[in-house]
C-alpha positions in Angstrom: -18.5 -9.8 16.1 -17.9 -13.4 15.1 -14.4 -13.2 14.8 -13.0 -17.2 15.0 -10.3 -17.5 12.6 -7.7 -15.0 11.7 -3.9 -15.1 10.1 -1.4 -13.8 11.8 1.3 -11.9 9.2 4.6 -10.9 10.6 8.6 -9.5 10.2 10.9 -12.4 11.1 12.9 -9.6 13.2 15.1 -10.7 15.9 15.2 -7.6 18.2 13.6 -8.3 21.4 10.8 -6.2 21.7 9.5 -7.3 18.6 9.8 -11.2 19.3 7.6 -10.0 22.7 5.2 -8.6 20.5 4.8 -11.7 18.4 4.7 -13.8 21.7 2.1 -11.7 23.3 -0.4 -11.8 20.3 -0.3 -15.8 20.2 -1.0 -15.8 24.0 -4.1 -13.4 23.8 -5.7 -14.6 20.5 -5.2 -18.4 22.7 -7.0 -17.1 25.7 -9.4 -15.4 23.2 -10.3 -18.8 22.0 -9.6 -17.4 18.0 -8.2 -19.5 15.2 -5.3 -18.7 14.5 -2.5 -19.3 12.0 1.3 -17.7 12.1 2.9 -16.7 8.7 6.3 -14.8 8.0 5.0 -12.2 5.4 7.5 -13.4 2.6 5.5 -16.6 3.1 2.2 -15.1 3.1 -0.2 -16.3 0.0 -3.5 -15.2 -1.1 -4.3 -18.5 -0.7 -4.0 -18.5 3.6 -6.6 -16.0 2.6 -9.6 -18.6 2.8 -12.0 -19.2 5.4 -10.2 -16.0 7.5 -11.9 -13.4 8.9 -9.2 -11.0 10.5 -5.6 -10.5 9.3 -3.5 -9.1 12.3 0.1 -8.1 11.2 3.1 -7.8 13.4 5.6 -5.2 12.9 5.4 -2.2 11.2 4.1 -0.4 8.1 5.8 -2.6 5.7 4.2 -5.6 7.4 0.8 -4.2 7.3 1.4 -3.0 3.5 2.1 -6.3 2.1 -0.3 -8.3 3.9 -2.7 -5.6 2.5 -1.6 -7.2 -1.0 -3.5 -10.4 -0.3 -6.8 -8.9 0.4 -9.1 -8.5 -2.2 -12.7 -8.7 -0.4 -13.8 -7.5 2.8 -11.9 -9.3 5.0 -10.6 -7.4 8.0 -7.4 -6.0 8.7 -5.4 -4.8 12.1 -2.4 -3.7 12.6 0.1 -4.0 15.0 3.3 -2.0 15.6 5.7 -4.5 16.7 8.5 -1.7 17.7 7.0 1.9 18.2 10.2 3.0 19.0 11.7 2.3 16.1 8.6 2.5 13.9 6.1 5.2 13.1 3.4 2.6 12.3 0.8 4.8 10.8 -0.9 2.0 9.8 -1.5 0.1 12.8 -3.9 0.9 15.2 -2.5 -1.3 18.5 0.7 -2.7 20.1 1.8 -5.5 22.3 0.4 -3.4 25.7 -3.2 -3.0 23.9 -3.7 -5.6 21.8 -5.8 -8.2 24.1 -8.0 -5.2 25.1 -8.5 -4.2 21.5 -9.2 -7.4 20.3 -11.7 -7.9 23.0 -13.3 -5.1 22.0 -13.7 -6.3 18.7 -15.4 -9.3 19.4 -17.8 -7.9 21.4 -18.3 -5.2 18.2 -16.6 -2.2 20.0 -14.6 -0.7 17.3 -15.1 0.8 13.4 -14.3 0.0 10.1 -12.4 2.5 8.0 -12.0 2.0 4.0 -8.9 3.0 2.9 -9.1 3.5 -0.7 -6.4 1.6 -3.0 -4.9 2.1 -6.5 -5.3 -0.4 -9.2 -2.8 -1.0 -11.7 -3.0 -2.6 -15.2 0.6 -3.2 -16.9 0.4 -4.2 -20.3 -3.1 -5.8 -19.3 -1.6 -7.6 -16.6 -2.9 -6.6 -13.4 -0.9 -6.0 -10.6 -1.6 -5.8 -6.7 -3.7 -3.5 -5.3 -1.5 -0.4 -4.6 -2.2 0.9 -0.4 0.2 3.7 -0.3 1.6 4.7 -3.8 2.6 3.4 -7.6 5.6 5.2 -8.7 6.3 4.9 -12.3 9.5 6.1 -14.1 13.0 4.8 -14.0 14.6 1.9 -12.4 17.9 3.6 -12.0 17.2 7.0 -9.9 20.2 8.7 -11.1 19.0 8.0 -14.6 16.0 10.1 -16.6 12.9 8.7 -16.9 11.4 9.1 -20.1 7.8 9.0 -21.1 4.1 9.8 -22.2 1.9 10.8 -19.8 -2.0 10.7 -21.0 -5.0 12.2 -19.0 -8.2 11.6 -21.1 -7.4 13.4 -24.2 -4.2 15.0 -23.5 -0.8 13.4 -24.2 2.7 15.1 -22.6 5.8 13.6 -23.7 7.8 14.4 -20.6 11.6 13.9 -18.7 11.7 13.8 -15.0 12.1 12.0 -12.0 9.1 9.8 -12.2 5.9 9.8 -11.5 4.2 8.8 -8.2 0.6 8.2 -7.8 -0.5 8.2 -4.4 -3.6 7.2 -2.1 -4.8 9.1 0.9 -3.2 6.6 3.0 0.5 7.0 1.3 0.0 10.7 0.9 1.7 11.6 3.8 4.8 9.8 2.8 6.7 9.4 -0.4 4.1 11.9 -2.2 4.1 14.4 0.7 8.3 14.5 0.2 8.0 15.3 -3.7 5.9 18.3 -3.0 2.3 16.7 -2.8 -0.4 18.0 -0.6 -1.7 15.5 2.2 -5.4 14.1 1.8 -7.4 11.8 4.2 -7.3 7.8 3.5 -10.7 7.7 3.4 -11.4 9.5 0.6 -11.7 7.9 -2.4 -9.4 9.6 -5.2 -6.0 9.1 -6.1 -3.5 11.8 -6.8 0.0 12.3 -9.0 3.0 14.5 -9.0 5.8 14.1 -11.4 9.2 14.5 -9.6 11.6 16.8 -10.6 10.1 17.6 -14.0 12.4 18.7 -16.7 11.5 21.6 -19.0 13.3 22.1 -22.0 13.1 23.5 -26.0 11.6 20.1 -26.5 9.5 19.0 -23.5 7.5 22.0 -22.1 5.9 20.3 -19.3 1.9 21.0 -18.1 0.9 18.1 -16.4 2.6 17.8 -13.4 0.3 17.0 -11.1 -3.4 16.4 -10.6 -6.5 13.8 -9.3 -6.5 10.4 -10.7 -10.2 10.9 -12.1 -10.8 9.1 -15.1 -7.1 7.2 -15.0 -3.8 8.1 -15.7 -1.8 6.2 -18.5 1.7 6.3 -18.9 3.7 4.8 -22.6 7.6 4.0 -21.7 10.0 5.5 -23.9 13.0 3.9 -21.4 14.7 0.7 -21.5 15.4 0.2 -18.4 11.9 1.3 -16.4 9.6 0.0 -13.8 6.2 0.1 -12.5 6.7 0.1 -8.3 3.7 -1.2 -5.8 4.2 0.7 -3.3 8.1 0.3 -3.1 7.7 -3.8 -2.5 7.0 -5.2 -6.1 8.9 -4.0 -9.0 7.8 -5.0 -12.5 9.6 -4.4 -15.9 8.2 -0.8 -17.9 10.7 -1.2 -20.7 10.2 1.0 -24.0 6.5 0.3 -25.4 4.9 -1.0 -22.1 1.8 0.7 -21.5 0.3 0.9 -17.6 -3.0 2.3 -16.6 -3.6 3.5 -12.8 -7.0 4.3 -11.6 -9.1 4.1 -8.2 -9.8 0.6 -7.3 -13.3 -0.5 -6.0 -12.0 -3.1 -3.7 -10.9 -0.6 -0.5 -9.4 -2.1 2.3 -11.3 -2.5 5.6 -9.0 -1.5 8.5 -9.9 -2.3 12.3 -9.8 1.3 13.7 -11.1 2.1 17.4 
């Protein structure tokens, strides 16, 4: 595959093994005779974006999940788990041991492309970035109740609880998988919620707890203090009156997978 430029996003971690792994991917993508360009991820722009074909992040899901914010083509995307011992890296397909071999193998077109659906989000029509494992939407203090109005097509639930989350396949092992949410493959193009720890009361009678992300889910703020959270990275404002809109974006990301 022609593969000649690629950006390099990593964690600026001092431990050892992971400052080996960041050594050992310069040195291979070198003798690989790839473009290359190094960028801590808080310095990462969608901007660096241009002319690259492959992204390769260093570290661990974190890494990989915010350099999937500045993708919004088809631009390629491995991942490389820096640390395995101290990382699960679900997200990454290779480490410092494989990573020549795998990289070879892409070149030569040895390797697939998976899609792994995202979530877009629309605050207040303001979009925000494209959402790999989850949106959660609700309070921005945890002890605190989140208060809101949760709307599927016609129906509208005023509702207290512990917020909402909205996952992807991808993140539905994780954060959505602990609130009580079933597990479904990343590759499957559908988003799912579960409200957390819903309260049911005289006055709020819950229904819609959880469900598939179909036609959209809209939420109405009735807090002052709540926020709208990309996948536990970027935190916007959802004070009383806000109004944000999840759905199934059509931009997937393409992951490297072997």
């Amino acid at each position: 595959m022609d593969i000649t430029k690629a950006l390099v996003v990593y964690n600026a971690r001092k431990n050892k093994e992971h400052q080996t792994a960041v050594k050992t991917v310069r040195s291979a993508l070198r003798r690989l005779g790839i473009r290359f360009r190094f960028v801590v991820k808080e310095n990462a722009t969608k901007r660096m974006m241009r002319g690259i074909d492959l992204v390769v992040t260093v570290g661990g899901d974190g890494t990989f999940i915010e350099a999937s914010h500045l993708i919004e083509d088809d631009t390629l995307i491995l991942g490389v788990n820096s640390d395995p011992k101290s990382s699960e890296g679900v997200h990454t397909m290779a480490t410092r041991f494989d990573f020549e071999r795998k990289m070879r193998m892409v070149l030569t077109g040895d390797f697939s492309v998976e899609r792994w659906h995202r979530l877009r989000t629309v605050l207040d029509g303001k979009e925000l970035p494209l959402s790999l494992n989850e949106v959660y939407i609700g309070t921005l203090h945890q002890f605190l109740t989140s208060r809101y109005t949760l709307i599927r097509g016609a129906k509208r639930e005023q509702q207290k609880s512990s917020g909402i989350i909205v996952s992807t396949g991808c993140g539905s092992t994780a954060w959505y998988a602990s609130a009580g949410g079933k597990p479904f493959p990343r590759t499957v193009r559908e988003g799912r919620f579960i409200v957390r720890e819903p309260y049911r009361g005289r006055l709020t009678p819950i229904r819609m707890t959880e469900g598939v992300v179909d036609g959209g889910l809209a939420v109405e703020s009735n807090m002052r203090k709540g926020c709208v959270a990309i996948d536990s990275t970027k935190v916007f404002g959802f004070g009383r009156g806000s109004a944000a809109t999840v759905t199934v974006s059509d931009r997937p990301l393409h992951v490297v997978t072997f």
